[in-house]
N, C-alpha and C positions, 0 to 999 in steps of 0.2 A: 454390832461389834465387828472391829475388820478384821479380815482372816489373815492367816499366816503370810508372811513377805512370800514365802521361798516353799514348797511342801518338800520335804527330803529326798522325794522318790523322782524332783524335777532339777532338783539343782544340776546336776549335769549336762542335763537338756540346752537348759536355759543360759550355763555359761557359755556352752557352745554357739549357741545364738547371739551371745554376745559378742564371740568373736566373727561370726556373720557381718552383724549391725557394725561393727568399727571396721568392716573392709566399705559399706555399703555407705556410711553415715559422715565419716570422720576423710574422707580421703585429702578433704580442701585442708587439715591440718597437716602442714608442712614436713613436719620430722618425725621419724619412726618412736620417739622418744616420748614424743606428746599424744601419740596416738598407743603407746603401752601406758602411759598416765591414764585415760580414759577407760581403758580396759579396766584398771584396776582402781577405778573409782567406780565403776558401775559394777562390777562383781563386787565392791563394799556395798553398795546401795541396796543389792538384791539379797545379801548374807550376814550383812553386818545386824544383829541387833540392838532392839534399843533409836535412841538419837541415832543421826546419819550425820554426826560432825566429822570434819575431816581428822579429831585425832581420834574415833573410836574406828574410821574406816582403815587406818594405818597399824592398828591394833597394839597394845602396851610394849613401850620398849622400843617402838618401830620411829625412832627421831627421826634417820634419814628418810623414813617411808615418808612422814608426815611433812617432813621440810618441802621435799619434793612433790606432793603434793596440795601443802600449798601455795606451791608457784603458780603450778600448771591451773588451777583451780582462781587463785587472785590476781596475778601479776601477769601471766601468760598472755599473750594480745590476739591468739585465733578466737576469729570471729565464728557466734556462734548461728549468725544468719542461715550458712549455707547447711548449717546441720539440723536447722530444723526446717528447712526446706526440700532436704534431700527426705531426713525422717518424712513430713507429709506425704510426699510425691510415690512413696512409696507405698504406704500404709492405702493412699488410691486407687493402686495399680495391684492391688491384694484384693483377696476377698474382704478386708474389711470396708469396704465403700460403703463411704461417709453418707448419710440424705442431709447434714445441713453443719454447720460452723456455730457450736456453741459458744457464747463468753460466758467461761465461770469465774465470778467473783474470788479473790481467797485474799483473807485478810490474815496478820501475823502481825499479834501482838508481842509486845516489846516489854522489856523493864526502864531499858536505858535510852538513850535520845544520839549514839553516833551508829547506827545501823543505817544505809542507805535510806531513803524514803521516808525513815523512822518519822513519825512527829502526832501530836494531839488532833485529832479529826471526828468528826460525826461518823461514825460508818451505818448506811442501811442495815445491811446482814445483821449488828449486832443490837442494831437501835436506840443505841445510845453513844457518846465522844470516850476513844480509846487512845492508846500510846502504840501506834501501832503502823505497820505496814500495809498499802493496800494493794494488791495487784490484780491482775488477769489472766485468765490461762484462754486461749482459742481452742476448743475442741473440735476434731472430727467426728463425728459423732452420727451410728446407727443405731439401730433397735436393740443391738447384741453388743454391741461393745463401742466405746470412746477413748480418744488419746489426745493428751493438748499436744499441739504442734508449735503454738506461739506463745511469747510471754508480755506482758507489761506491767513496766514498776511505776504506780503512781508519783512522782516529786511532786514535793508541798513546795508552796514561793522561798522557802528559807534555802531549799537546798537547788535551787536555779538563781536563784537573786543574791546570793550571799558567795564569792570568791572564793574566799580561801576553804568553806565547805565542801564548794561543786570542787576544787582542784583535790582535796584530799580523799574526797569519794572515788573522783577518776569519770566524775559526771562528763558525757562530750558536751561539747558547744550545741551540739544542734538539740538537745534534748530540752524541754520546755515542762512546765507545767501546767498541767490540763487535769481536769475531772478522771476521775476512771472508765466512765464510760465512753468520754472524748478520746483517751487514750485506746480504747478496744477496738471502737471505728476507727480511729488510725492503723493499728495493725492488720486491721481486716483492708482496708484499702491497698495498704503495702501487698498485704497477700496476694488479692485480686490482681494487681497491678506485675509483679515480677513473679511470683512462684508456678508461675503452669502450672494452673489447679485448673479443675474445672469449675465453676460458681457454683456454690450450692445457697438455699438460703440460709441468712446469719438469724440466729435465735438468741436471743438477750433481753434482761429488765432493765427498763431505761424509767428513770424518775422523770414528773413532769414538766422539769424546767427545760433536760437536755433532748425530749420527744424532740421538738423541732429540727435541734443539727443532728441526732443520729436518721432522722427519714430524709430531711435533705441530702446529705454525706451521702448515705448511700445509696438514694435513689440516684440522683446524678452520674453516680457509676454504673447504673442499671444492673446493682446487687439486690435481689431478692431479700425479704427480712420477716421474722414477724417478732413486733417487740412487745414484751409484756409490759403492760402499763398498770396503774394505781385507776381505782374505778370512781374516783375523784377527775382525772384529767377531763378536759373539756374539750368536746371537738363538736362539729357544726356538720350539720346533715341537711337537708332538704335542697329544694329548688334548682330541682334538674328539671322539669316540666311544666307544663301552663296549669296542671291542677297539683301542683306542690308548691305549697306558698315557703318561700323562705329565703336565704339559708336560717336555720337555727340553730341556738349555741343551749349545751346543757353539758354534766357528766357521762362520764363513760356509763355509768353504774346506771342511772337513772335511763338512758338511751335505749337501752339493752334489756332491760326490765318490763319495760313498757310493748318490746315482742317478747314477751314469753308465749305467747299465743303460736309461734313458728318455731317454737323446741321442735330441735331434733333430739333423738336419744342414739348414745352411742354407746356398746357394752364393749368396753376393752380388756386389756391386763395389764396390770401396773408392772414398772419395769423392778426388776428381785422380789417379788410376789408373785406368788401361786393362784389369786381370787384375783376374781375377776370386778371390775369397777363398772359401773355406771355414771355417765355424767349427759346433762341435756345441754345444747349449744343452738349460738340463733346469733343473727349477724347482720350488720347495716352499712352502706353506703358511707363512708362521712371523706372530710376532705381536713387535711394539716393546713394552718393559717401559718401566715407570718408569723416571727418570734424573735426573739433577743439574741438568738444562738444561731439563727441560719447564717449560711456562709454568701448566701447572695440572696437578694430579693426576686421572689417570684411569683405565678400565679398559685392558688391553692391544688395539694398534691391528689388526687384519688384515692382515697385507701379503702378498706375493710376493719370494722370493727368486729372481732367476735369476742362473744359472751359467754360463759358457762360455770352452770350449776352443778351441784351434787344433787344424785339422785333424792336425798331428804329435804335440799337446800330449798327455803323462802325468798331467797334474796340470789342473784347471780354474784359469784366470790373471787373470780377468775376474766381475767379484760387483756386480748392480745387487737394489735394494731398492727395491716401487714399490707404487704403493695402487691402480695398475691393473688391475682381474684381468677384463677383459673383450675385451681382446686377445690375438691369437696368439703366440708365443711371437715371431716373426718378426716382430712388427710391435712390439713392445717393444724386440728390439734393435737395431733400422732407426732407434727413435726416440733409443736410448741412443749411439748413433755417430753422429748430430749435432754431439755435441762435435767428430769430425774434420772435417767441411764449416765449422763456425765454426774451428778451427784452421787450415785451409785460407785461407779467407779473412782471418783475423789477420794473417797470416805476406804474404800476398801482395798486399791492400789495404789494409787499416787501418793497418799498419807503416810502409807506403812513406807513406802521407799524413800520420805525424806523431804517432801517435794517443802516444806517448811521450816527446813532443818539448819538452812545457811547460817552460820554465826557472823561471817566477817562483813567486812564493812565498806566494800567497793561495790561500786555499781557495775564493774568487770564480775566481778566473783559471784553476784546475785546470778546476774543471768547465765552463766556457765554453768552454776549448780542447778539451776533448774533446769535448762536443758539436755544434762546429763540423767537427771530424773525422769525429765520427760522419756529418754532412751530408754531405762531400765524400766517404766511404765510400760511402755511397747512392749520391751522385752518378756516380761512376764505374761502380760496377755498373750500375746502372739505363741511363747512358749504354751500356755495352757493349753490354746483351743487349738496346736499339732500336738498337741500330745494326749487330747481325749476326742479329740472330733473323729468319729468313726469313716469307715471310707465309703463315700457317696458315687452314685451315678450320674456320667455325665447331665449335665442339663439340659433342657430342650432351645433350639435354636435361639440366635440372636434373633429379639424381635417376638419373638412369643408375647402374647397378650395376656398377663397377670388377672388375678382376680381385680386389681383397683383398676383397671381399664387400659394401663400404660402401657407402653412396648418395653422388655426387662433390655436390659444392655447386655451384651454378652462376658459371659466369665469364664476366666480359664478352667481347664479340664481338672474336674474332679475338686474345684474350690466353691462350687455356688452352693452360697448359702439356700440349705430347703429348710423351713419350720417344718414341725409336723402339723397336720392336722389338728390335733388336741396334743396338750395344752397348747395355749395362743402363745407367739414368743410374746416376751414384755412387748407391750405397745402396739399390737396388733390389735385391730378394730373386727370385733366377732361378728356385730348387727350393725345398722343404723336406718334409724326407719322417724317418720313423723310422731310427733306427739300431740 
């Protein structure tokens, strides 16, 4: 169940921070006037209950509130690039420093058929063809807490091929239609590319047709990634030396299976869980062939497959594919169960603040409402953990050597994040030892 938007004893807190974020977030919007819009669409999003439609955030009676905000909200032409780039840049330069760039899926189903994107599709998530929205949210994402920073709105061919739709949407020209996942490596490249980030690795489930162009795409950028695959996909392993005959071609599932004899066991903690999990992992060599989807031909890529069972499991249930081979096995799947700290947080702030809640029908309006979401998502987190995180002792120099071996980077005074000892935080690896 997700908890309260707003707790009563924070709301002050938090709108004060909101008037923080629209000095810090919003400054590239032009007029004093668009930037008291903003304000007062994120104080809806964080108090408003109920739907987070623009006429419940304007409240009964409130015409002119709502006219006005659906300007600023639909029609209004700031871009919302520079606000969810400034939002990142910043949420970096905090204690909340990200370890990798989540894509979560989020789909929004529909009744009716003139909603942006709207249209009949297969979706994974749901497993069967809906009437529905698909999009993507980029998260930053650590063991304690996640925030999308990026958005993408899937367009099906009807709403880029068809005129007078794309023009009443407010579709641009440059906008095309691509897969969802084609769409999320697109926005992770933009990222990479202009937002002065630092690279973390990109974590994402990628079905078996798009494997090919999301490892090309982003190896060529030389982004780090580990993508969860179907334990069906095939990939080819052997014949790197004079006594390994090959290459050979089999399933992920089958690959993987066949080392269980090199289980490792790892006892971690699940992230919003107090118990602790076991899971066994073991890993091979294998390389991505040509495919249908690469962007260019080339020779086959190096990768890492790793495997993992549940501590009861017969069968390995869990198959990541990553061009990282310089980490433990334990720090690859630490980074690959990020996805549940960003579902975590989906389910329990992003949801409640609306982040699905758009009604209208431009492709303007879509993405300003979520990025005003994404704000009040920030906002709320970053509200809670000042206003219960106790006061901590500076941390020990930049450069200290961590329990995982690394050098820690340095963090401002009185912000670094310390676990305790017991309990593990979510996603923290207790043991790991041979099996």
């Amino acid at each position: 169940m997700a908890r309260a938007v707003l707790p009563e004893e924070s709301a002050k807190e938090v709108s004060e921070l909101i008037d923080v974020l629209i000095s810090l977030f919003f400054e590239s919007l032009p007029r004093r006037d668009q930037r008291n819009w903003a304000r007062v669409y994120l104080n809806g999003l964080v108090h408003t209950s109920g739907k987070k439609t623009i006429r419940n955030i304007a409240g009964t009676g409130a015409s002119s509130v709502e006219q006005s905000l659906q300007q600023f909200i639909s029609k209004s032409p700031w871009d919302w690039t520079p606000v969810r780039r400034s939002l990142a840049r910043h949420l970096e330069s905090t204690a909340q420093r990200p370890l990798a760039w989540v894509v979560q899926p989020m789909v929004i189903e529909k009744a009716g058929d003139r909603s942006v994107g709207v249209g009949r599709q297969f979706v994974p998530q749901l497993g069967r063809t809906a009437n529905c929205q698909q999009a993507g949210g980029i998260w930053l994402a650590s063991s304690e807490a996640s925030f999308p920073v990026e958005w993408t709105l899937t367009l099906p061919g009807p709403w880029t091929g068809e005129l007078l739709r794309r023009r009443r949407a407010g579709i641009p020209d440059t906008a095309r239609s691509l897969s969802p996942a084609q769409d999320a490596v697109q926005a992770v490249l933009r990222m990479a590319a202009s937002w002065q980030l630092q690279r973390r690795p990109v974590v994402m489930e990628v079905g078996n047709a798009e494997l090919p162009y999301c490892v090309e795409a982003l190896g060529q950028q030389d982004i780090p990634f580990v993508l969860k695959v179907d334990g069906s996909v095939p990939v080819s392993f052997g014949g790197a030396g004079r006594h390994k005959p090959g290459p050979h071609t089999a399933p992920a599932r089958e690959l993987i299976d066949s080392l269980r004899s090199q289980r490792r066991v790892v006892e971690w903690t699940r992230h919003g869980r107090a118990e602790g999990a076991v899971t066994l992992l073991t890993s091979a060599a294998v390389t991505a062939g040509a495919g249908e989807d690469r962007p260019v031909p080339g020779p086959p890529v190096p990768l890492l497959l790793v495997g993992a069972w549940t501590e009861a499991g017969m069968l390995p249930t869990e198959f990541w594919i990553t061009n990282i081979g310089d980490r433990p096995l334990a720090q690859l799947f630490l980074l690959a169960k990020l996805t549940d700290r960003v579902a975590l947080d989906y389910a329990e702030v992003c949801e409640p603040v609306g982040i699905r809640d758009f009604e209208g029908r431009s492709f303007r309006g879509w993405h300003h409402h979520v990025t005003l979401a994404s704000v009040a998502h920030a906002a709320l987190l970053l509200g809670a953990r000042t206003h219960t995180r106790p006061h901590r002792p500076p941390g020990p120099p930049a450069g200290t050597v961590g329990p995982a071996g690394g050098a820690r980077a340095p963090y401002p005074a009185n912000t670094r994040p310390v676990p305790p000892p017991r309990p593990l935080i979510p996603g923290q690896v207790r043991r790991e030892y041979i099996r």
